[in-house]
BAZASE-966631 format. One record per residue (C-alpha): residue number from 1; x, y, z. Coordinates in nm, 2 decimals, m for minus. Each point is the difference from the previous one (the first is absolute). Layout:
PT  resi       x       y       z
PT   NUM       X       Y       Z
...
//
This chain:
PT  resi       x       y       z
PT     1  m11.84    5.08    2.67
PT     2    0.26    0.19    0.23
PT     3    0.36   m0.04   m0.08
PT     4    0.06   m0.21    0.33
PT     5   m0.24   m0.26   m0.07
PT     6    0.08    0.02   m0.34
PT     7    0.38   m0.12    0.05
PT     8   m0.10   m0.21    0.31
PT     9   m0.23   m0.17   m0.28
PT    10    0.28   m0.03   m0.27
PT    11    0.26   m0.15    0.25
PT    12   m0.28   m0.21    0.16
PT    13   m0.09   m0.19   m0.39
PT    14    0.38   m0.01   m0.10
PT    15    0.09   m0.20    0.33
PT    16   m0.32   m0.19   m0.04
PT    17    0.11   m0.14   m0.37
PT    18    0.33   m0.06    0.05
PT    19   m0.05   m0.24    0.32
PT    20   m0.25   m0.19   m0.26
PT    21    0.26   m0.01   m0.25
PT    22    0.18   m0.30   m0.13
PT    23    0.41   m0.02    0.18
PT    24    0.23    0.01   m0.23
PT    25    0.35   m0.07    0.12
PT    26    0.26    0.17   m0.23
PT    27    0.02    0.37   m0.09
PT    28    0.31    0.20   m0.14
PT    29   m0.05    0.30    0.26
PT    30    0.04   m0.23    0.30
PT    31    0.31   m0.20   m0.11
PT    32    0.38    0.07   m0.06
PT    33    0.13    0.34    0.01
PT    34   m0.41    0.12    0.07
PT    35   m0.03   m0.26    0.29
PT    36   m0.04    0.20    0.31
PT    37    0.22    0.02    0.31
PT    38   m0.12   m0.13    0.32
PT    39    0.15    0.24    0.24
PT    40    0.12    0.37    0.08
PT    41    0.33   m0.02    0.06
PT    42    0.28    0.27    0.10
PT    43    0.36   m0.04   m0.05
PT    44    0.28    0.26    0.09
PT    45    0.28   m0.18   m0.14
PT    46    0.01    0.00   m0.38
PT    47    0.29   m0.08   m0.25
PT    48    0.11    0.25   m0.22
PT    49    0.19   m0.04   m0.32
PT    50    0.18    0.27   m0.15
PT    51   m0.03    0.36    0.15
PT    52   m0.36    0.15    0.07
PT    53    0.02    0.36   m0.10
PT    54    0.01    0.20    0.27
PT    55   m0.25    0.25   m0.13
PT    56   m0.29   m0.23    0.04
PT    57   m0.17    0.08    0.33
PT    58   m0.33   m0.11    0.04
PT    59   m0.24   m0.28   m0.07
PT    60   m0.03   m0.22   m0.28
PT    61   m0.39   m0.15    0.04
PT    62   m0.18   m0.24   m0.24
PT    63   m0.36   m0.13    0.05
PT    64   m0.18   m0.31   m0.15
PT    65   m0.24   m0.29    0.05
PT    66    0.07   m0.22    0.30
PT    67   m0.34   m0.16    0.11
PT    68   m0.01   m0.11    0.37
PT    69   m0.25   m0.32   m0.15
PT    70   m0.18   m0.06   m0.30
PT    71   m0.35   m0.19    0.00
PT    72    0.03   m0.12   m0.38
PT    73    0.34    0.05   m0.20
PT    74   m0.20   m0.08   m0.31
PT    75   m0.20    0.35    0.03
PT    76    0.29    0.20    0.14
PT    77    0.11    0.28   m0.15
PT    78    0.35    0.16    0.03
PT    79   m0.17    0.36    0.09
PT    80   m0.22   m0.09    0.24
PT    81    0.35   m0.17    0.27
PT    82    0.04    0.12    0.31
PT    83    0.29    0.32   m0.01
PT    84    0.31   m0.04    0.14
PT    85    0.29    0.27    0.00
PT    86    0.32   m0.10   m0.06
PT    87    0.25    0.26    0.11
PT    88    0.39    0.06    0.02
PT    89    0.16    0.28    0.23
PT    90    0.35    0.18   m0.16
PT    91    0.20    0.26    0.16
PT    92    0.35    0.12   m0.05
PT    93    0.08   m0.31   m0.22
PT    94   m0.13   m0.23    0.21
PT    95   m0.31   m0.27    0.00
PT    96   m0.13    0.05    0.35
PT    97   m0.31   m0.24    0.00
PT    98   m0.26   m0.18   m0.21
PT    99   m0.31   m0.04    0.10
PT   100   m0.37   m0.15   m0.12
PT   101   m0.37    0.11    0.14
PT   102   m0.32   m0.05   m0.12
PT   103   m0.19    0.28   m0.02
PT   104   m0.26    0.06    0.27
PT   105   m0.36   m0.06   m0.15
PT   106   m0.25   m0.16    0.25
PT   107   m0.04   m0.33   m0.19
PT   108    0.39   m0.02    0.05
PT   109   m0.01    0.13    0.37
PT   110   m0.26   m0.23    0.06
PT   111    0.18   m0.33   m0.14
PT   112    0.33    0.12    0.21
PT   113   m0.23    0.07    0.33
PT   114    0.13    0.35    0.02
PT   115   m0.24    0.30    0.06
PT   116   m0.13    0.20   m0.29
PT   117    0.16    0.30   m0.15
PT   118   m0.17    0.34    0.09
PT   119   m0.11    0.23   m0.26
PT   120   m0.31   m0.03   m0.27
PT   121   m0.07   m0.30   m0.19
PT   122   m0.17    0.07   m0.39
PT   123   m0.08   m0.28   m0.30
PT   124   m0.09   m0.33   m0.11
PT   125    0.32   m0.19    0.11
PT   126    0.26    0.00    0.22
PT   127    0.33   m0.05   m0.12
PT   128    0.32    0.34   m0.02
PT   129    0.23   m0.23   m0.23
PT   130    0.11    0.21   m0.33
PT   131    0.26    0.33    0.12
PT   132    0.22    0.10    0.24
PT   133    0.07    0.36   m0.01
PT   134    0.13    0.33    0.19
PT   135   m0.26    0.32    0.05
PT   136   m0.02    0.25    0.24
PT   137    0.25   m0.13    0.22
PT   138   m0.16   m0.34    0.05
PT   139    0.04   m0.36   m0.17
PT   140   m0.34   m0.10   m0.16
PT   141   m0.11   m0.31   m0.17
PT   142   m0.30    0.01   m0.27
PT   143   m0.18   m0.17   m0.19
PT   144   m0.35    0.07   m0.24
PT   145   m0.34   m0.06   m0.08
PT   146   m0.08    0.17    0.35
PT   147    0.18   m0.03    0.29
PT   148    0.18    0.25    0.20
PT   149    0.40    0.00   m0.01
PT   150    0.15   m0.15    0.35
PT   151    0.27    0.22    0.17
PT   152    0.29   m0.23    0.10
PT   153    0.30    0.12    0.25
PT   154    0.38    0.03   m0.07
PT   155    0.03   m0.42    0.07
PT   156   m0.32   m0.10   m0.22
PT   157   m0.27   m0.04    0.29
PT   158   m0.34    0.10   m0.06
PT   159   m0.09    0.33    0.14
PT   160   m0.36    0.08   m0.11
PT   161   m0.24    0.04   m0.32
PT   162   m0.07    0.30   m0.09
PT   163    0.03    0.28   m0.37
PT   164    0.32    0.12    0.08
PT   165   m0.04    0.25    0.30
PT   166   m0.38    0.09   m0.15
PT   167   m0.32   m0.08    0.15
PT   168   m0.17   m0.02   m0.27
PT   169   m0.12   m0.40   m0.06
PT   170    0.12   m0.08   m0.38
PT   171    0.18   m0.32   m0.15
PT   172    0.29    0.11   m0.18
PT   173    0.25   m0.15   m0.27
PT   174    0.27   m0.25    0.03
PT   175    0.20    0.27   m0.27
PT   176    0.00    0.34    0.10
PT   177    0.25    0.26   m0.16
PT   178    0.18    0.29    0.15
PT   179    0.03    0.34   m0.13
PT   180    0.40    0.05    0.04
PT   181   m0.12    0.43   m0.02
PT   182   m0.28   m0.03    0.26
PT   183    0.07   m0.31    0.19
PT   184   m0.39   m0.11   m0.04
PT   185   m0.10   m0.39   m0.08
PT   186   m0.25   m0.03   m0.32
PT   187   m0.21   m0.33   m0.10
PT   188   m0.26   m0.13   m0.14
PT   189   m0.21   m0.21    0.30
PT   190   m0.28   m0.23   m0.09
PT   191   m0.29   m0.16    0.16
PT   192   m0.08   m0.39   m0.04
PT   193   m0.35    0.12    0.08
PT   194   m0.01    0.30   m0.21
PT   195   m0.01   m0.13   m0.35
PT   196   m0.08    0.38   m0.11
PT   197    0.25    0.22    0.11
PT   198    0.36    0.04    0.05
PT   199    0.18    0.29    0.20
PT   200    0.32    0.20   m0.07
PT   201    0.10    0.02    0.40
PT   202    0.32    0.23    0.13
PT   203    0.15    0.00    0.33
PT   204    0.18    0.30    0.08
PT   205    0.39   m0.02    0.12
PT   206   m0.10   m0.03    0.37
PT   207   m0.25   m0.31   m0.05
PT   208   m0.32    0.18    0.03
PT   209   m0.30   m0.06   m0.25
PT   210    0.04    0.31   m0.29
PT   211   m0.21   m0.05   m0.28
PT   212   m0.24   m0.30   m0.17
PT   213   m0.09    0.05   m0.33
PT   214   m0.32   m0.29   m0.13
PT   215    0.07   m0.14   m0.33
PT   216   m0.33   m0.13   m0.18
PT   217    0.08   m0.38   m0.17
PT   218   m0.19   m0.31   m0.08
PT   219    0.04   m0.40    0.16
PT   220    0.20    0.11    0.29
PT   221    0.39   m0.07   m0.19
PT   222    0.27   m0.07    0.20
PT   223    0.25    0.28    0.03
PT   224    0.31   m0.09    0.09
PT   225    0.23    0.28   m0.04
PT   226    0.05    0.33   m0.16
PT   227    0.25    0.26   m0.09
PT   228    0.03    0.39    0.04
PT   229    0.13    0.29   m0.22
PT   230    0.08    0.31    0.17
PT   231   m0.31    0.07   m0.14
PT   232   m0.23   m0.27   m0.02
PT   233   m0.13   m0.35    0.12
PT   234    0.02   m0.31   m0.19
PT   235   m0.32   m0.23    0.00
PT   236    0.03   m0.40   m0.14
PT   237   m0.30   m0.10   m0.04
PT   238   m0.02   m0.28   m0.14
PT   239   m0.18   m0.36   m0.07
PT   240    0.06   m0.15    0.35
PT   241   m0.34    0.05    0.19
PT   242   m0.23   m0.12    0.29
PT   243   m0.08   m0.37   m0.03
PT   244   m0.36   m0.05    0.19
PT   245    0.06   m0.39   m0.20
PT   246    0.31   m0.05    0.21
PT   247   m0.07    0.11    0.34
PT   248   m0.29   m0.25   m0.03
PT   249    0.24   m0.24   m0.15
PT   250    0.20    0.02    0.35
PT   251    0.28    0.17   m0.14
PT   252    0.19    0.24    0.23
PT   253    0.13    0.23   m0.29
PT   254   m0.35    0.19   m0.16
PT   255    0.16    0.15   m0.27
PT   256   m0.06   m0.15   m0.38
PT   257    0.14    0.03   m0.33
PT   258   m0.29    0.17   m0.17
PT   259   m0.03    0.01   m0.38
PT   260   m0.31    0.26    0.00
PT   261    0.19    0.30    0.20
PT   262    0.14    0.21   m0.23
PT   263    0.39    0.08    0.08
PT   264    0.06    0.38    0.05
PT   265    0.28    0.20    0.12
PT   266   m0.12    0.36    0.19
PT   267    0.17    0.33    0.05
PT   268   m0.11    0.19    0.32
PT   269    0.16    0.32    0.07
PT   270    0.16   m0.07    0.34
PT   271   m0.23    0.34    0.17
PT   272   m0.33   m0.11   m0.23
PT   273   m0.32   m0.16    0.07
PT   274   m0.18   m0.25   m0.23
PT   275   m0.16    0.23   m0.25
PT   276    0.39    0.10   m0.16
PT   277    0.09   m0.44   m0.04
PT   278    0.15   m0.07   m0.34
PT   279   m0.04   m0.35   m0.13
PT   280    0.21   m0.16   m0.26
PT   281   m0.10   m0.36   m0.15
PT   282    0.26   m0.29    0.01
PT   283    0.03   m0.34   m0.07
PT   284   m0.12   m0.26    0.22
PT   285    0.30   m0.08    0.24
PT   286    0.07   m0.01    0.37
PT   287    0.23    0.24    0.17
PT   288    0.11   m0.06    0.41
PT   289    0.30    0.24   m0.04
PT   290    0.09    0.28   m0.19
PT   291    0.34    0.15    0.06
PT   292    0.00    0.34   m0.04
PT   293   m0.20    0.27   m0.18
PT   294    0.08    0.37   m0.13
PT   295   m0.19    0.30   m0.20
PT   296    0.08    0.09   m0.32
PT   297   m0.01    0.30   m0.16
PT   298   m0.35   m0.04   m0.16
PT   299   m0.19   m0.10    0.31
PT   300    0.02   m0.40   m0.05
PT   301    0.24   m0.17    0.20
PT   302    0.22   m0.27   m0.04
PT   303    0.02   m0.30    0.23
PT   304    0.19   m0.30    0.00
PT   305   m0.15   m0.36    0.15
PT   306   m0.02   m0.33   m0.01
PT   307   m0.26   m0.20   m0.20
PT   308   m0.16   m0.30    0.05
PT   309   m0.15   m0.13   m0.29
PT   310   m0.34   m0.10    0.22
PT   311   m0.04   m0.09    0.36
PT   312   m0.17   m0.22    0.23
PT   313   m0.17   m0.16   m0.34
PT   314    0.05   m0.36    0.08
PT   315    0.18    0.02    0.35
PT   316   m0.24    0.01    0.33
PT   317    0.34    0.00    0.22
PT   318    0.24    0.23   m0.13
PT   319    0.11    0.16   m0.32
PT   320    0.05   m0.16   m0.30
PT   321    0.28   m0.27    0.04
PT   322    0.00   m0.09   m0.38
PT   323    0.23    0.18   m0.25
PT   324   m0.24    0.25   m0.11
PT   325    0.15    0.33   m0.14
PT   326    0.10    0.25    0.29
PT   327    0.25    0.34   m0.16
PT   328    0.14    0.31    0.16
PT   329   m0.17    0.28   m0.22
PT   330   m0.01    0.39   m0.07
PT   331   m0.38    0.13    0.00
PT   332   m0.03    0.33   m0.18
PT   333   m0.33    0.17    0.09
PT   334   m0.05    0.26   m0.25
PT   335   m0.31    0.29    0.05
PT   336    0.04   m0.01   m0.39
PT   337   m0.12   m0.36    0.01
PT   338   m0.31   m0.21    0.15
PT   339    0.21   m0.32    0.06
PT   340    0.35   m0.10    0.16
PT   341    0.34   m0.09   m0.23
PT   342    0.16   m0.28    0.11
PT   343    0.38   m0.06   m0.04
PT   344    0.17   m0.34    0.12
PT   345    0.36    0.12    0.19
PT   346    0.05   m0.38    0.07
PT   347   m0.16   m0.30   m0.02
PT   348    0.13   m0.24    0.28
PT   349   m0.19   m0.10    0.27
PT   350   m0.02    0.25    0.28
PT   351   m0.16    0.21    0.23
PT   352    0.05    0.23    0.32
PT   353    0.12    0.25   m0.16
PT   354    0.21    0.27    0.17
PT   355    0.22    0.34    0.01
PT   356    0.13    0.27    0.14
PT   357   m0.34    0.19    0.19
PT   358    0.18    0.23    0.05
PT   359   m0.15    0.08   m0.37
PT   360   m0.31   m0.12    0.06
PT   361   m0.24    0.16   m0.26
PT   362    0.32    0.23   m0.17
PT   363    0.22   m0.09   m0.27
PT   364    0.25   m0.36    0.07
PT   365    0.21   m0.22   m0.20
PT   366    0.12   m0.28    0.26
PT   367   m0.31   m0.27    0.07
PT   368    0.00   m0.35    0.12
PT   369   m0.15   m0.30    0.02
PT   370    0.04   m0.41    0.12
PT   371   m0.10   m0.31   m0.23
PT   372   m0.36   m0.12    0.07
PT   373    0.04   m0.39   m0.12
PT   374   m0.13   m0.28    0.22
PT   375    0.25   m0.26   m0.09
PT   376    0.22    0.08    0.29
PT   377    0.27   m0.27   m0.13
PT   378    0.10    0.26   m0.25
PT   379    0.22    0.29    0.04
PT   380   m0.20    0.32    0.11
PT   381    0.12    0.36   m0.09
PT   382    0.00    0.35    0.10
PT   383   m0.03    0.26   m0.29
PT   384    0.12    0.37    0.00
PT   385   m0.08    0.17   m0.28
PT   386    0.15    0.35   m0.16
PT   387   m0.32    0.14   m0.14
PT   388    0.24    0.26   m0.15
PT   389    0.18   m0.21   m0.24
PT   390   m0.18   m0.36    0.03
PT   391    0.27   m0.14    0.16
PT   392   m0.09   m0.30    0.21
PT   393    0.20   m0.16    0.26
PT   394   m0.05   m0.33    0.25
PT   395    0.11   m0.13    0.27
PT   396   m0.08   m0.38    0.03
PT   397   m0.02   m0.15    0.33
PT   398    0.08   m0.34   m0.06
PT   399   m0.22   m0.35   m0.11
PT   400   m0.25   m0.04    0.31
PT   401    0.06    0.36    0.17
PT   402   m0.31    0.22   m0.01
PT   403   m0.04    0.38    0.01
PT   404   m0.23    0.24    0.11
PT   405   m0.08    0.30   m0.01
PT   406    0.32    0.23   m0.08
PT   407   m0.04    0.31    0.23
PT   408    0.23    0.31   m0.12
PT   409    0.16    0.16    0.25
PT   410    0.21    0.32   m0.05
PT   411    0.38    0.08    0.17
PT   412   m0.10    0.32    0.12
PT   413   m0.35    0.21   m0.02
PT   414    0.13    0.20   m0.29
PT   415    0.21   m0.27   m0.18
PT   416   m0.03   m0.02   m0.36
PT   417   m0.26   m0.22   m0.15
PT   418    0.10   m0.37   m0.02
PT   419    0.30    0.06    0.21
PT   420   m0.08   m0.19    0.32
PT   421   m0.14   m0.39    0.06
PT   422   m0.25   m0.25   m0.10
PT   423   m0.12   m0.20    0.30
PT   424   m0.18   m0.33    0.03
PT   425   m0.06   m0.32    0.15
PT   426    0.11   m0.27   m0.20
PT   427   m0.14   m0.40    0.10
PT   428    0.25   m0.28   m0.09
PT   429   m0.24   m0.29   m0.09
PT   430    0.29   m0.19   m0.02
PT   431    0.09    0.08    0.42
PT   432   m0.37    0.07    0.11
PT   433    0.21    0.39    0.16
PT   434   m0.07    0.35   m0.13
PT   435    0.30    0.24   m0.02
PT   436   m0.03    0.40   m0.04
PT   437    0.18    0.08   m0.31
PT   438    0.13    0.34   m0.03
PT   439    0.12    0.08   m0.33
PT   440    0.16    0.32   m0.19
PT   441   m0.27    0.18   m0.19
PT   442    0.27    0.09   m0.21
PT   443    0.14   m0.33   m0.11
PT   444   m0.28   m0.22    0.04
PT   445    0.16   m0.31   m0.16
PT   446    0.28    0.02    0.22
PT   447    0.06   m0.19    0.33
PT   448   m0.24    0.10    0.33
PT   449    0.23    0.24    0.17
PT   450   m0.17   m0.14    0.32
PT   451   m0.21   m0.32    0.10
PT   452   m0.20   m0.05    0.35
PT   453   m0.03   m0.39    0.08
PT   454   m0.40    0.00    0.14
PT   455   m0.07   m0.26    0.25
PT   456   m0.34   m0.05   m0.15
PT   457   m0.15   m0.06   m0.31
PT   458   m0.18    0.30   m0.13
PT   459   m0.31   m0.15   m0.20
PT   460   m0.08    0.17   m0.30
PT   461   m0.21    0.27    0.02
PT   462   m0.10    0.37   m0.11
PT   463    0.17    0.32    0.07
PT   464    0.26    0.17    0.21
PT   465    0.16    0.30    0.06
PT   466    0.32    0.22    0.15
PT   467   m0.09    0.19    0.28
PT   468    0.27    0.19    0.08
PT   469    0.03    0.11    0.37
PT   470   m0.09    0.14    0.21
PT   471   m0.25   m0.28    0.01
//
């Protein structure tokens, strides 16, 4: 069967079951601080309290699920939304507009009546909802299993699909990571038809297609991110695989908890082919973000992530919503050894961890993270921690108020590490607003030193980024 007609086949029997499936009204990723906005809105006069620093000069974007409709909320799942980019334009210490888009994919275009996006189209799906980032000049969005990354402009409108500035027709990652020495993006791309393989893929520092590495692997897992050494990849992979039992379920997310993949951590050299892959054994647990990695002396590598105990076990819409263990950990991968050592850092309930990329894949001590509890009466957090000395520090939001993601941004390009800000959107459940938050890396707990009043409520969603200008 040819890979056309095989995804025209998948979509084809995953739209057939779901129309036949029962309705089910209620579902946690459609309502409150999930439920999605109706419109794109842009507003040029925002409310600022206390004083935006000056150095930030650029564009704060976030992306997440916002479905334009939904068929059956009973079988939605939080991945599979609609995206929508939420961004926010600073210059010279001022908040010079907010604005929301979709992004551009035809099932999107088509429900707005606007003409389709130029460009290539690739995989099973159609939905950009999971990054937001800067490369080569350009705003992209991304997402995995597939698809090609979307190229937005400077005010969030779809520009085309397409790898980057490649022609070369391969899905990429929703988590690639830069080399700060060579300026290239690395990841590890899967297939949701390609149970068999999965590829180490770089993109050079001027967008065009460098280098594609295949990685042999059983049941097609789900790969969500990675890290790099200076050295080295990072491969997770790990007991979330292809569900064949779901997609004819009707489900819109494929991807199952499954007991009989083994969990496995590789080492790929970041200039080596298949052949030189290390694998290390770990225990079975689920990993969407590690933090930040870095080689040792020995070979091995240390990286830090967060763990969830297991993943989309019992929950066909989302992750887990019960209290099931979730820890921000230190991995030592040891050539001396056949399996990982796992160290707790903290226990709390977490997850998007972040830090300084400058360092991305070199020594760091500053990394941070955002409570991941669904009672959204309670008060939610953001951690720093000092990995140096253990030292943790919070900064609590207040009962009802939300964060996400906390982006680092640094004062100057050659600042010292943690000496700049940690950005985010922050929803007020008890409002129904969003505000940017911009607080002192270096005194977390402290007061915001600035707060932008949104317009809008920003629905929770994935990932964002600073792009500084030029943009």
């Amino acid at each position: 069967m040819s890979r056309n007609l095989a995804e025209r086949t998948v979509g084809w029997i995953s739209r057939w079951v779901r129309q036949r499936q029962p309705y089910q009204a209620s579902n946690i990723y459609l309502e409150g601080p999930f439920a999605p906005v109706l419109d794109e809105v842009t507003e040029t006069r925002l409310r600022v309290t206390g004083d935006l620093p000056r150095e930030l000069n650029g564009l704060y974007a976030r992306i997440g699920p916002n479905p334009i409709h939904v068929d059956n909320p009973g079988l939605y799942h939080w991945f599979a939304g609609d995206g929508m980019v939420h961004g926010l334009r600073l210059a010279d210490g001022e908040a010079l507009w907010y604005r929301n888009r979709w992004v551009g994919t035809d099932s999107v275009r088509r429900a707005q009546g606007r003409p389709l996006a130029p460009g290539p189209r690739r995989g099973v799906a159609d939905t950009v909802n999971t990054n937001v980032f800067g490369h080569a000049g350009r705003v992209w969005a991304s997402v995995e299993a597939g698809m090609l990354p979307v190229q937005l402009d400077g005010e969030l409108e779809t520009v085309r699909h397409g790898l980057f500035d490649s022609d070369v027709l391969r899905g990429f990652t929703a988590h690639p990571h830069r080399d700060p020495d060579t300026g290239s993006l690395h990841a590890i791309c899967y297939d949701a038809l390609d149970q068999r393989r999965v590829q180490h893929v770089e993109i050079d520092a001027a967008g065009q297609f460098a280098r594609l590495v295949d990685i042999p692997v059983s049941h097609g897992p789900m790969i969500h991110d990675c890290a790099i050494t200076r050295s080295q990849i990072v491969v997770l992979d790990l007991p979330v695989t292809f569900s064949l039992n779901r997609v004819l379920r009707g489900n819109s997310m494929p991807y199952a908890w499954n007991d009989r993949h083994p969990a496995r951590v590789g080492l790929l050299p970041l200039k080596g082919e298949a052949r030189d892959m290390r694998w290390f054994n770990v225990e079975p647990c689920y990993v969407f973000h590690p933090c930040n990695a870095q080689d040792t002396a020995d070979g091995g590598v240390l990286l830090d992530v967060v763990v969830h105990h297991r993943m989309f076990d019992r929950s066909r819409v989302g992750p887990e919503t019960d209290n099931q263990k979730i820890t921000f950990e230190r991995w030592t991968i040891s050539p001396h050894r056949s399996d990982v050592v796992r160290e707790v850092l903290h226990d709390g309930r977490q997850e998007f961890p972040r830090f300084d990329e400058r360092l991305t894949g070199r020594p760091y001590r500053h990394a941070y993270t955002v409570g991941f509890d669904f009672d959204f009466s309670l008060a939610q957090q953001l951690n720093a921690y000092d990995l140096a000395t253990g030292k943790h520090a919070v900064h609590r939001f207040g009962l009802g108020r939300i964060p996400s993601e906390a982006v680092f941004v640094p004062r100057t390009p050659d600042a010292a590490e943690n000496d700049g800000w940690l950005v985010c959107y922050v929803t007020d459940m008890n409002t129904g607003t969003t505000d940017f938050v911009v607080l002192n890396a270096a005194d977390v707990a402290g007061p915001p030193q600035a707060v932008v009043h949104l317009p809008a409520r920003v629905p929770l969603g994935f990932h964002g980024n600073w792009i500084p200008d030029p943009v």
